[in-house]
C-alpha positions as CSV (number, residue, x, y, z in Angstrom):
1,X,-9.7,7.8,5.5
2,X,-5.8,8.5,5.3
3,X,-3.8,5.3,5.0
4,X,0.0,5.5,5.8
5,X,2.4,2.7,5.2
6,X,5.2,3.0,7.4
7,X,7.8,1.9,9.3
8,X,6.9,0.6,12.8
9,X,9.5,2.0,15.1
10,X,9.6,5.6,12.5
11,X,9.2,9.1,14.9
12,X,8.6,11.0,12.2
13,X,5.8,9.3,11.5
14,X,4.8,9.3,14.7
15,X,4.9,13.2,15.0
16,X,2.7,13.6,12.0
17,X,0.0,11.7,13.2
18,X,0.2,13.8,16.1
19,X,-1.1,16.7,13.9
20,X,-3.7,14.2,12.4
21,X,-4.8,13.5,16.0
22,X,-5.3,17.5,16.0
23,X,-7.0,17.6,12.8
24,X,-9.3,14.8,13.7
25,X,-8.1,13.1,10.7
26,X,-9.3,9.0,10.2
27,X,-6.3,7.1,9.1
28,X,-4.9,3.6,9.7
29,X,-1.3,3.0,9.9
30,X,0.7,-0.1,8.5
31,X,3.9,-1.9,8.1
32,X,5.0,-5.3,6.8
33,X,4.7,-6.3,10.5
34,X,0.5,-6.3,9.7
35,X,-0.2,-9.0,7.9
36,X,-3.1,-8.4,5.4
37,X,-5.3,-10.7,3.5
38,X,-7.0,-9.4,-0.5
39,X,-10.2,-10.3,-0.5
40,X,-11.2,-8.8,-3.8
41,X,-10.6,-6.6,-6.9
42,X,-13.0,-5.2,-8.3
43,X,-14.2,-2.4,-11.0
44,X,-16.0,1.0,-9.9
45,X,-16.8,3.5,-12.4
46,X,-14.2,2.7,-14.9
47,X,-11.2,2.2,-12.2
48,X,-10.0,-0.8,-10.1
49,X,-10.2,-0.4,-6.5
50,X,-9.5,-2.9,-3.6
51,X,-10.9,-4.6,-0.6
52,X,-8.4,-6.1,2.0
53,X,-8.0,-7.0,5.2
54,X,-5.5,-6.6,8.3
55,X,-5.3,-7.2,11.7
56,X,-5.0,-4.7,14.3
57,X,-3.6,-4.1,17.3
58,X,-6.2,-5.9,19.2
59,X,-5.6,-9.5,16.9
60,X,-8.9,-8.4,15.3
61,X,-9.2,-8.6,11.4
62,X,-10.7,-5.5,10.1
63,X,-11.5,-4.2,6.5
64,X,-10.2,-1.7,4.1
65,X,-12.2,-1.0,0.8
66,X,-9.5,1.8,-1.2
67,X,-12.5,3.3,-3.0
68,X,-12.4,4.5,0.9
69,X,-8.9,5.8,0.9
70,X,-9.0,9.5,0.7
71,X,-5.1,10.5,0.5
72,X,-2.2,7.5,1.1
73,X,1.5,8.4,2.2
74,X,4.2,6.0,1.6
75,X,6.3,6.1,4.2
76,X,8.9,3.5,4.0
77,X,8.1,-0.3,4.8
78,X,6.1,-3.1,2.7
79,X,3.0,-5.0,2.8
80,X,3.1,-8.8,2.7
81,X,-0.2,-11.1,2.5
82,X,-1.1,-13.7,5.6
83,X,-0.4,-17.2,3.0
84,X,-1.5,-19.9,4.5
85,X,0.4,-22.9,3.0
86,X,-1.4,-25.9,1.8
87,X,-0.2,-29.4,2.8
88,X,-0.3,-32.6,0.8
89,X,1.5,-35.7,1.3
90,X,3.6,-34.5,-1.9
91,X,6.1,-32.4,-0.7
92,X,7.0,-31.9,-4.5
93,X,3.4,-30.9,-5.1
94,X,3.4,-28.4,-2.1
95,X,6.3,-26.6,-3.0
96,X,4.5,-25.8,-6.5
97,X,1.8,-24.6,-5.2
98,X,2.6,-22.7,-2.5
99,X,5.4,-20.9,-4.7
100,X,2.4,-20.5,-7.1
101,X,0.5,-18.9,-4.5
102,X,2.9,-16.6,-3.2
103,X,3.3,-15.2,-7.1
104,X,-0.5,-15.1,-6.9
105,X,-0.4,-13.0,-4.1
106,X,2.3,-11.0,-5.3
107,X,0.8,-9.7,-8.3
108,X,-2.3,-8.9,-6.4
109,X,-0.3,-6.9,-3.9
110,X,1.4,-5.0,-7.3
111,X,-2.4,-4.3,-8.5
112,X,-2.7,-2.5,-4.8
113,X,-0.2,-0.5,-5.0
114,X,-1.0,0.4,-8.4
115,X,-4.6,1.7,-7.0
116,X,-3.0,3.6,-4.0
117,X,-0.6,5.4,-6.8
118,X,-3.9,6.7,-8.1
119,X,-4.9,8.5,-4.8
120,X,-4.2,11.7,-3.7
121,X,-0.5,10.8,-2.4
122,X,2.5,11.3,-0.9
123,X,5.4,9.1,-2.4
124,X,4.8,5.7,-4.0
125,X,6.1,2.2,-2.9
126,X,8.7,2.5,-5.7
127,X,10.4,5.6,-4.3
128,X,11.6,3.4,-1.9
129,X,13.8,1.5,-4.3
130,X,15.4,4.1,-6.1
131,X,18.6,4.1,-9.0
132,X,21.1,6.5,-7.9
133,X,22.7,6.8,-11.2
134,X,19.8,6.9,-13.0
135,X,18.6,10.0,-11.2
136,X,22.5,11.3,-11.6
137,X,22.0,10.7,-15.7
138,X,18.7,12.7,-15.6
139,X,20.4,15.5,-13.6
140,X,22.7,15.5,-16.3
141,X,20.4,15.4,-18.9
142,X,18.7,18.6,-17.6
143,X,21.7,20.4,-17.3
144,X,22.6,20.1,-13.7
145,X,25.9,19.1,-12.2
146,X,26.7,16.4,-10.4
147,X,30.2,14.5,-9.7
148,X,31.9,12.2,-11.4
149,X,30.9,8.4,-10.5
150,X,32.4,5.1,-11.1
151,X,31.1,1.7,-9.3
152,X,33.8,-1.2,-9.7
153,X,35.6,-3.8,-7.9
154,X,39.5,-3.4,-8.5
155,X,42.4,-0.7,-8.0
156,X,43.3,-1.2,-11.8
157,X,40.0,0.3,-12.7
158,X,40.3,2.5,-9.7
159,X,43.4,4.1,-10.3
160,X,42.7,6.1,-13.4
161,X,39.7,7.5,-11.8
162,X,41.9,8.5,-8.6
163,X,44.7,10.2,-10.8
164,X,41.8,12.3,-13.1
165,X,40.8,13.3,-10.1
166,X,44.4,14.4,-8.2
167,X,43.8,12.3,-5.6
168,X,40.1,13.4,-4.4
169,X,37.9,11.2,-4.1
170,X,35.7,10.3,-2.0
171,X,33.5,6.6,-1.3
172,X,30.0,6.4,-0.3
173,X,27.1,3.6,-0.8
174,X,25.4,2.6,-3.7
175,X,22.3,2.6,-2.5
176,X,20.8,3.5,1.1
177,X,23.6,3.7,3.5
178,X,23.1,0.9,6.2
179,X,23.1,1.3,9.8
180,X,23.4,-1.4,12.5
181,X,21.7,0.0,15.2
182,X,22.7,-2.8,17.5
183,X,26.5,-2.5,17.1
184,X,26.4,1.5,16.5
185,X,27.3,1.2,13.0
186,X,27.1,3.7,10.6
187,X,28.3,4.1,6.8
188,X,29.4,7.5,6.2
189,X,31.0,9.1,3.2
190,X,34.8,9.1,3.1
191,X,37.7,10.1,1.2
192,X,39.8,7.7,0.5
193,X,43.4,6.8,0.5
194,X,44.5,4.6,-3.1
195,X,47.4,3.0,-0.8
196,X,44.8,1.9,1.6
197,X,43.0,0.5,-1.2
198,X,43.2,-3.7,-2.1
199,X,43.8,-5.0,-5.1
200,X,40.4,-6.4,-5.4
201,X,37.3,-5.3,-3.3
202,X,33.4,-5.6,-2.8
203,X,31.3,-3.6,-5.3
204,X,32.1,-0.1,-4.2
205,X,31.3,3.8,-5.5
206,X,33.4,6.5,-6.2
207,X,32.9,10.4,-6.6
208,X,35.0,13.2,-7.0
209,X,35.3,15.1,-4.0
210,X,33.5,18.3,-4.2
211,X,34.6,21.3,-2.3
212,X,31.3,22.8,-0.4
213,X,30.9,26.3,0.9
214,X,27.9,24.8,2.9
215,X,25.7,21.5,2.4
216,X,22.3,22.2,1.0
217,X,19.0,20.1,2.7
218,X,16.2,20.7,0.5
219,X,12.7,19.0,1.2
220,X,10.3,19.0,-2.0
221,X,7.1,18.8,-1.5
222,X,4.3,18.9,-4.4
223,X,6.2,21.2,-6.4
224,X,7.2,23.6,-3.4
225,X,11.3,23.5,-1.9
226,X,11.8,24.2,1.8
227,X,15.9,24.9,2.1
228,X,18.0,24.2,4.5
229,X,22.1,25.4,4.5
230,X,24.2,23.5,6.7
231,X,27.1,24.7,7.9
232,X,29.1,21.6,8.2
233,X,32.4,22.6,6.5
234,X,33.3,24.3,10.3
235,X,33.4,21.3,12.0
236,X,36.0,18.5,11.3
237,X,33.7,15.6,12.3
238,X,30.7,16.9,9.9
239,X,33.0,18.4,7.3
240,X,33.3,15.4,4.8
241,X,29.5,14.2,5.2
242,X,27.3,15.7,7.9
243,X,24.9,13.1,8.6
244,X,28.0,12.1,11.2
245,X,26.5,14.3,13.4
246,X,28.5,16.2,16.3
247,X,26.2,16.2,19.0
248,X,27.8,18.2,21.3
249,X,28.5,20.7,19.0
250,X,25.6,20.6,16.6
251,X,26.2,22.3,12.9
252,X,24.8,26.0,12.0
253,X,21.1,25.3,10.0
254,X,19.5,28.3,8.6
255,X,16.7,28.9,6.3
256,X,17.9,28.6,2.1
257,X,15.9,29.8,-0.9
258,X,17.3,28.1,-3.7
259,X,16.9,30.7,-6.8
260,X,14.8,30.1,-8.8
261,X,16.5,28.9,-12.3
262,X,18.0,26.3,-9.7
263,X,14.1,25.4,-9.0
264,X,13.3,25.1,-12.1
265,X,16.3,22.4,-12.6
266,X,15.2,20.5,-9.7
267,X,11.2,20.6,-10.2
268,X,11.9,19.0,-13.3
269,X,14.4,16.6,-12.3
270,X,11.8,15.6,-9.6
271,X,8.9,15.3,-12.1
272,X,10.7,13.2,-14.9
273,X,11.4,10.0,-11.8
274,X,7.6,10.7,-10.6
275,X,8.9,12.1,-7.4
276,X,6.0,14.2,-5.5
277,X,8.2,14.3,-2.3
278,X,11.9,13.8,-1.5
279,X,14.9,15.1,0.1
280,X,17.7,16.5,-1.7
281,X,21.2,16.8,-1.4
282,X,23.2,19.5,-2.6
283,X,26.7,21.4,-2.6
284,X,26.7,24.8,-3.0
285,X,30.8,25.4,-4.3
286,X,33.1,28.4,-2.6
287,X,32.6,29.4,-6.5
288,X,28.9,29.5,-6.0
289,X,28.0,26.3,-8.2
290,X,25.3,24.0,-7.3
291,X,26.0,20.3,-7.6
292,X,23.4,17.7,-6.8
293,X,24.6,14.8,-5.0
294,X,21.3,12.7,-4.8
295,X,17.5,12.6,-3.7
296,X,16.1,10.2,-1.3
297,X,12.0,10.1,-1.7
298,X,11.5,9.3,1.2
299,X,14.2,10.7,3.3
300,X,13.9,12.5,6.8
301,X,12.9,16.2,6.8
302,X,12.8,17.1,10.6
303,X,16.4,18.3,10.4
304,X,15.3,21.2,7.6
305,X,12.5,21.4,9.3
306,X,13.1,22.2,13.1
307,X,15.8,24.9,12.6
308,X,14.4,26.5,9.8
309,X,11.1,26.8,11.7
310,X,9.0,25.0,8.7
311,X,7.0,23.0,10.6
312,X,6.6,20.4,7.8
313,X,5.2,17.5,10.3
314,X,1.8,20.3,10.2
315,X,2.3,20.5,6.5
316,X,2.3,17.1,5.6
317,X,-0.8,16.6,8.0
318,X,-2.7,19.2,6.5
319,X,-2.3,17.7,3.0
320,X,-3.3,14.4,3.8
């Protein structure tokens, strides 16, 4: 049995299990929307494994034992534990002990996820949390470059930065970018302008601003890269980050083999932060230098994979 830990409203999810469907694949998909309840932990053969239950579509509780679990993809999301709270006439007393039992439960949850790590996988719960600079400083520790960064709060700590840099650089989240789907909100990366800067901001990133030839999409996958180059320097909207997508006028995608000293780099760089599975970011330079921007584990793939014909919904299906 396959179990996939997901996003509920996530297509690409969606379109995988369409292939498991095919396959005839068993699996049971999650989200922190199911509530499940940890009914034991218990040793088999030398290794922990897991009975739990959650509740399905139909309001009906059903069972999960992980010595079950054949293959387990992380896919975004969380799992939270159905707590009832206990109720005393000391409110002081129920505070303690329900904070105690939602630690409890905690830690069991971490002992879970410890267990699913152990199964034949794709991406881990911890992939979704991932240190930008941290996987910048092991880039650069392997040899590979990437821009310069610096995070602060004021234009005096700024302004060095900006004058190194002749004026290009650029200003992009620290960690995922956010989107507010209800007001049509995006965060995109943009250059910035130091007269349009305050004295004193919110916590904020800065890069130097890399010239690109194209944009490099790479999709890893158990130690194999499926390329993408994207053309977005040719159109204004795209040029400075292409996830601001031109619709009407969609970018140029074609297949990308990166060579393969630049494989070696990134396999490495993958297997030192435990990655099995990720999506890259890369700038090929018009002098034909690759800098890595940054990985996301468990980033979207359907846009390397639909114009380059790699048909990595299949792949993904077939390795579960």
């Amino acid at each position: 049995m396959i179990l996939i830990l997901t996003d509920t409203n996530e297509p690409t999810t969606d379109w995988v299990i369409d292939w498991l469907h095919f396959f005839r694949k068993d699996f049971v998909r999650l989200s922190i929307e199911t509530p499940i309840i940890i009914k034991s932990i218990y040793d088999k053969k030398g290794e922990y494994e897991c009975v739990f239950e959650y509740l399905d579509i139909y309001r009906q509780w059903m069972s999960i034992d992980t010595a079950n679990i054949s293959s387990y993809w992380y896919r975004r999301s969380d799992m939270k534990t159905a707590i009832k709270p206990i109720r005393s006439e000391n409110e002081n007393i129920n505070q303690m002990i329900n904070a105690h039992s939602i630690d409890e439960n905690r830690s069991a949850l971490n002992i879970l996820y410890s267990i699913l790590n152990r199964k034949k996988r794709i991406n881990k719960i911890e992939d979704g949390q991932v240190t930008k600079l941290k996987v910048l400083q092991c880039a650069k520790d392997l040899g590979i470059r990437v821009p310069d960064t610096l995070i602060c709060t004021d234009k005096k700590t700024l302004f060095p930065f900006y004058e190194f840099h002749n004026g290009r650089v650029i200003t992009k989240s620290i960690g995922d970018p956010t989107v507010l789907f209800f007001q049509n909100i995006h965060c995109f990366t943009s250059e910035i302008d130091i007269d349009d800067i305050p004295d004193m901001f919110g916590l904020s990133l800065f890069q130097e601003k890399i010239e690109k030839f194209v944009e490099l999409r790479i999709f890893y996958l158990h130690g194999k890269f499926y390329g993408s180059a994207i053309f977005s320097q040719l159109d204004s909207q795209t040029k400075m980050d292409f996830k601001n997508y031109n619709d009407e006028k969609p970018n140029r995608v074609v297949p990308y083999k990166l060579p393969d000293i630049e494989q070696h780099k990134f396999r490495q760089l993958m297997k030192l932060n435990d990655f099995n599975s990720g999506s890259l970011d890369i700038v090929l330079t018009p002098q034909y230098e690759y800098v890595f921007l940054e990985v996301n584990p468990v980033g979207q793939f359907e846009q390397v994979s639909v114009p380059c014909n790699y048909n990595l919904l299949k792949t993904i299906a077939e390795y579960l």
